[in-house]
Residue, then its C-alpha position, 0 to 999 in steps of 0.5 A: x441570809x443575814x447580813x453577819x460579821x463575815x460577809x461584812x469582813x467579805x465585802x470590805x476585804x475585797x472592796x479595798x483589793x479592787x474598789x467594785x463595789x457590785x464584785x465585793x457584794x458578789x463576792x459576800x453574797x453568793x447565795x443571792x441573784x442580785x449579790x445584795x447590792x443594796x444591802x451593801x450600798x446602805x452599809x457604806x452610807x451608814x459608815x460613812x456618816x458614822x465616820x462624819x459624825x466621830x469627824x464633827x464629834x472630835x472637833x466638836x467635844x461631844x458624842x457622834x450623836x450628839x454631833x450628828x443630831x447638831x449638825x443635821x440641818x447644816x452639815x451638807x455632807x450628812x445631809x447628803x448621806x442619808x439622801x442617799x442612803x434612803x435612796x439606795x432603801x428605796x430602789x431596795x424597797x421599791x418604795x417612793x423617795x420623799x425629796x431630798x432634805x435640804x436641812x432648815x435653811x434651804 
């Protein structure tokens, strides 16, 4: 079943009653024996980086793109994001996580 506006709206709404992210996913994801946990992992990462980047793009002056490309290697809090947002892809997956990105100075 794909990921739509109304199981999006599911899992957000019951995620702010409780803050359980594996009860939001149940509650948005009935059909599923596994609720779709990762699915729903992977959209809070992405949220969140999306919220970082209109963050850095307001004090920056520029688009969240452009932001978010600008600040790739520096930012720690992008940098976290998308690691953990390629691991919640590979425990989906089962694929192998490649390290960490430490960004160009690490």
């Amino acid at each position: 079943m794909p990921l739509n506006a109304d199981r999006k709206v599911t899992f957000l709404a019951e995620l702010s009653r409780h803050g359980i992210t594996m009860r939001a996913a149940r509650a948005a994801s009935p059909h599923s024996a596994t609720r779709c946990l990762s699915t729903f992992t992977r959209l809070q990462y992405g949220n969140a980086l999306l919220r970082r980047a209109e963050e850095l793009a307001d004090k920056q002056g520029v688009t969240p793109n452009q932001a978010l490309s600008a600040n790739l290697t520096t930012d720690s809090t992008i940098r976290e994001l998308i690691n953990a947002y390629e691991v919640a892809n590979a425990a989906e997956y089962g694929s192998t996580v490649r390290k960490p990105y430490a960004g160009a100075g690490a």
